[in-house]
N, C-alpha and C positions, 0 to 999 in steps of 0.2 A: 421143590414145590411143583405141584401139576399145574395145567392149565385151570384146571377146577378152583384151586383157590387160589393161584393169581386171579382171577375173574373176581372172585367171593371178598378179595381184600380189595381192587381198584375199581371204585365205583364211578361213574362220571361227576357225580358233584368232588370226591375225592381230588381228582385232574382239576376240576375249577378252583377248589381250595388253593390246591399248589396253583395252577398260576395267577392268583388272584396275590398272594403273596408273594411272587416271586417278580412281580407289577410292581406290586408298592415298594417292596425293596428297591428296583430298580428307579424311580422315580424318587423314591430321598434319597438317593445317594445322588441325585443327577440336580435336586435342588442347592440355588444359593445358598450361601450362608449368611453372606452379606449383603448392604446394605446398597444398593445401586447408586443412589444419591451422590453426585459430590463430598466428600467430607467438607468440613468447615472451617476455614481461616482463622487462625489462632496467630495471638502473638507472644510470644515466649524470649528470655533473657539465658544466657549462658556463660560459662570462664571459659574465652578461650587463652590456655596456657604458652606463650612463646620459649620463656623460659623457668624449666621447674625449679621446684624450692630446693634451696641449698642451703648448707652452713658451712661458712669457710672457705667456700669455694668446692664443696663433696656432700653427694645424698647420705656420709656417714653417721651424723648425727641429725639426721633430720628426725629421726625416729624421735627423738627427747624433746620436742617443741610441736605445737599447732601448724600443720600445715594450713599458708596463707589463704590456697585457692579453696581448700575445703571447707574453712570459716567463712570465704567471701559468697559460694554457691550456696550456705547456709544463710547466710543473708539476705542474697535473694530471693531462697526460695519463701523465708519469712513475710518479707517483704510483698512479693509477689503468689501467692504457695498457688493458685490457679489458673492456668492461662486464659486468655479470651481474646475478643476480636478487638480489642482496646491497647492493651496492654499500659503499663503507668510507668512508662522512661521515668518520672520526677520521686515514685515511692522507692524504684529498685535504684536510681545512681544514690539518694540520699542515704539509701541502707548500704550501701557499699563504700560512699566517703566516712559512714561512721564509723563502718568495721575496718577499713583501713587506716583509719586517726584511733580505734583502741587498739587495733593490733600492733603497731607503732608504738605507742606506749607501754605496751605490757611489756616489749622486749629491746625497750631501747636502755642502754647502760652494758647491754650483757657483754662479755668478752667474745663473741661469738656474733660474726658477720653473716645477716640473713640477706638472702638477692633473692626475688623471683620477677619473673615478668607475664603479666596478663591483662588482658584483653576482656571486657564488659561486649558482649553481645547480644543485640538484639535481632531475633529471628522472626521472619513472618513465615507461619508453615500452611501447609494445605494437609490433613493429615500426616504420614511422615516425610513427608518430602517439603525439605525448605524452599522457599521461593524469593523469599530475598535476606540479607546479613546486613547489619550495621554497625560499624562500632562504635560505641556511644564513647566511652573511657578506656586509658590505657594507665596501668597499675603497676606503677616501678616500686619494686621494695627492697633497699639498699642501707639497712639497718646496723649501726655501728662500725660503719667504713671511719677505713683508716688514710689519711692521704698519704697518697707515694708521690716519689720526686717528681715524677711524670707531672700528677696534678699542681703542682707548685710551680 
């Protein structure tokens, strides 16, 4: 190309087009996205698990039965399904003493000894960062033990 029509193609509004664009580009990529505010204090329940579910003493048949903690988190979340600045300690321990006296029942008789251990926690978060842990209940499940001499 000669100078002839580079001149004929770059006009001066041309040059302002580009960098009028190449402005705003750079200015949304340079804005927030987020929300500068504080987030907001929530309070939320969780399983924390000590010991997982077992039968017999092995995760080998665990596969054939209701894992405990994931009927007990379903509970909850029933119970509780949104967090807020409140939270109801008295709707989620009651929904979790229930699931724990049916889970109890459905599998008590079986030839097959269930253990797990967990923990009812109650969290205060600020966004994702917790800020304080409590724990409300502690959830022994020790279903068709057998006594050994030890215990006697």
């Amino acid at each position: 190309m000669t100078y002839y029509h580079m001149k004929r193609f770059f006009k001066p509004w041309h040059l302002f087009a580009i960098t009028l664009v190449l402005v705003a580009t750079t200015m949304f990529t340079m804005t927030s996205c987020g929300n500068d505010e504080p987030d907001a204090t929530v309070v939320d329940y969780y399983v924390n698990v000590e010991e997982q579910f077992l039968i017999n003493g092995s995760t080998d048949k665990t596969d054939r039965y209701e894992n405990p903690v994931t009927r007990m988190r379903n509970a909850i979340h029933k119970a509780y399904p949104t967090p807020d600045n409140k939270g109801n300690d008295e709707a989620v321990l009651a929904a979790c003493e229930q699931e724990y006296q049916t889970y109890k029942q459905l599998y008590l008789g079986y030839a097959d000894h269930f253990t797990c251990l967990f923990h009812i926690v109650r969290a205060v978060k600020q966004g994702n960062e917790v800020k304080e842990n409590v724990t409300l209940l502690t959830y022994v499940y020790d279903i068709n033990s057998t006594v050994t001499d030890v215990e006697q």
